[in-house]
C-alpha positions, 0 to 999 in steps of 0.5 A: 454508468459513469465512465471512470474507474481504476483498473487494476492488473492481477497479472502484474501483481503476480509478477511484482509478489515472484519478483520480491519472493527472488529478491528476498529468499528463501525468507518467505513472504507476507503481502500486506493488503492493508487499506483496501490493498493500498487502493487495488481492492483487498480481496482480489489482489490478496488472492493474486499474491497468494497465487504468485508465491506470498505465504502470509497476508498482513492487515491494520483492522480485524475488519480488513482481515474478516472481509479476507475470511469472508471471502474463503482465504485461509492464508495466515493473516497477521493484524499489524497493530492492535485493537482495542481490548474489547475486540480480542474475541473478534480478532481469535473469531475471524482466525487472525494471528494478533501482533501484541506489544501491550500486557493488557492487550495480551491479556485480552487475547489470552481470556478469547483465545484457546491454547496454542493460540499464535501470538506475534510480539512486536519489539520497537527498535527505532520506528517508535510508532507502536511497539513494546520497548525491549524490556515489555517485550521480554516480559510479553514473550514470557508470559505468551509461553508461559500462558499457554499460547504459541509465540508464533512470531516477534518482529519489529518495523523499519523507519527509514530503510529507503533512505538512511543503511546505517540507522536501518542496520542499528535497528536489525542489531537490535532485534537480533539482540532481543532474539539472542536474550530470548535465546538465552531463556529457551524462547524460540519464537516460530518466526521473525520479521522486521523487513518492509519493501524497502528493508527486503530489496535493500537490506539483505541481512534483514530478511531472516525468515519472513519479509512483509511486502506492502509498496512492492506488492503494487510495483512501486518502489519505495523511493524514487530510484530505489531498488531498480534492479528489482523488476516492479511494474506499477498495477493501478490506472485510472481512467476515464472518458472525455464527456464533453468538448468545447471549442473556446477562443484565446483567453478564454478562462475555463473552471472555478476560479478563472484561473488561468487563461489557455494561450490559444484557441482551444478544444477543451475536454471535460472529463468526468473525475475529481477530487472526491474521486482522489485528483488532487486540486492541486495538481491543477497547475502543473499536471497532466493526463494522457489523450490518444497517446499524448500528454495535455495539461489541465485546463483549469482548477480540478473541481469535485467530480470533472476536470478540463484538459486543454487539448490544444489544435489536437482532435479529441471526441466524447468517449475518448479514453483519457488516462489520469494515472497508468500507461497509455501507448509509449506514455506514462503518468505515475504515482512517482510524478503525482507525488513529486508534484504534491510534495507527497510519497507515492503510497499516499497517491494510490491510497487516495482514491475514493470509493466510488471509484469501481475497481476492474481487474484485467 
């Protein structure tokens, strides 16, 4: 078996969901595994949550919330955006509560689903990504009561909660608007939401009754410094092993491209990883793995499936562990500084590794 994988820690997770359920209550809280869990691996991570304290589980695809069914959670699972009309028996199949901001879309669910139904509306308040405009979403949450189904939620999304209060606090000026117009026409939607990680460790009055935790959840914050009163401990390393080592004179010129030349006499350490697995080429120049407790930097271009380091005078052998993403003794390479490297945002670092990557829970 090749030896590189992504480990993943339950037990963090856990401890990530309890510390976002302190921050946020008595709002109560939805994790979102949505894209494999943000690379941890939807079922077990959802499981984990749900243990911890998180009530709810949000997903993207109607398959993301049937491989959750599948596997025997009867949580309430919310579908963030919709589907395609043709798809609305499928998402009343698998039990999921649809988010609708489209007439055509509620009208597809009303025709799959039986009455008392729940129902979601999703009101844009300044994302501007998906979601009904006030005045479609008025008319959406009339016609959820009046068709027979149950307005279980309305809810809308943060574009910047991370980063800019004021623009953050607009929008929840405007949702709370919108839920004072449905007031005023008898409209009590079931529960509302508008706060991701970021607006629910930062944005205390935008909590209401639910938060949706999706960074959190994995122990990343949403921002470089953001919240770190909040005790979130990263979930995910990735690993391998070192499967060959070379000895290779000054000058020497390792990997595709001969792009660089190592300064000294070298043991050089072929790892079994790359860029189809999620290690960016780019990273090349200026990244680094951690070896016996030790930081070394790469010793050439990434390729597809192996990468060098350059170990320096330092001893290293075939089946030493070599860790590319995680904590390892007093050392740590995060997603944070792979991010600021790639002129990314961590989210996109852990959602990048790729499926032949197997994930082993600890």
């Amino acid at each position: 078996m090749r030896p590189t994988w992504i480990e993943v820690d339950l037990n963090l997770i856990a401890h990530n969901v309890a510390a976002i359920a302190a921050a946020a209550a008595p709002a109560r809280v939805c994790a979102v595994v949505k894209a494999d869990a943000y690379g941890h691996g939807d079922v077990p991570v959802a499981e984990a949550a749900l243990a911890a304290g998180a009530d709810w589980l949000a997903v993207a695809l109607v398959s993301e919330g049937a491989r959750l069914r599948e596997a025997g959670i009867e949580a309430p699972i919310l579908l963030l955006s919709e589907p395609f009309e043709i798809d609305a028996a499928e998402v009343v199949r698998w039990d999921l509560i649809p988010t609708v901001y489209r007439p055509s879309y509620l009208d597809a669910i009303r025709e799959a689903a039986p009455d008392g139904y729940p129902v979601h509306v999703k009101v844009d308040t300044g994302m501007h990504r998906v979601g009904a405009q006030e005045g479609v979403a008025l008319d959406l949450a009339r016609r959820v009561v009046g068709s027979g189904l149950r307005l279980g939620g309305v809810w809308t999304h943060f574009a910047v909660a991370e980063d800019d209060v004021d623009f953050t606090a607009g929008q929840m000026r405007q949702f709370q608007r919108f839920i004072a117009v449905l007031g005023d026409e008898g409209i009590r939607p079931e529960v509302l939401h508008a706060s991701n990680t970021a607006g629910a460790l930062g944005s205390p009055d935008a909590r209401v009754d639910m938060v949706r935790a999706g960074i959190g959840v994995y122990g990343l914050h949403p921002a470089p410094g953001f919240a770190p009163e909040v005790d979130l401990q990263p979930a995910m390393r990735v690993v391998s092993r070192v499967s060959f080592v070379n000895r290779l004179p000054a000058g020497s010129r390792p990997s595709y491209g001969r792009r660089r030349a190592i300064q000294t006499d070298s043991n050089v350490a072929t790892v079994p990883i790359g860029y189809a697995d999620g290690v960016s080429r780019r990273l090349g120049a200026e990244g680094s793995v951690l070896v016996r407790g030790r930081r070394y930097p790469f010793a050439g271009t990434i390729t597809m499936d192996q990468v060098v380091i350059d170990m320096g005078d330092d001893p290293v052998e075939v089946g030493d562990e070599v860790v590319l993403l995680g904590r390892q003794g007093d050392e740590d390479v995060t997603a944070d500084e792979w991010a600021a490297l790639l002129g990314t945002i961590n989210y996109e670092i852990v959602c990048g590794f790729g499926p032949r990557m197997p994930r082993r829970y600890v």
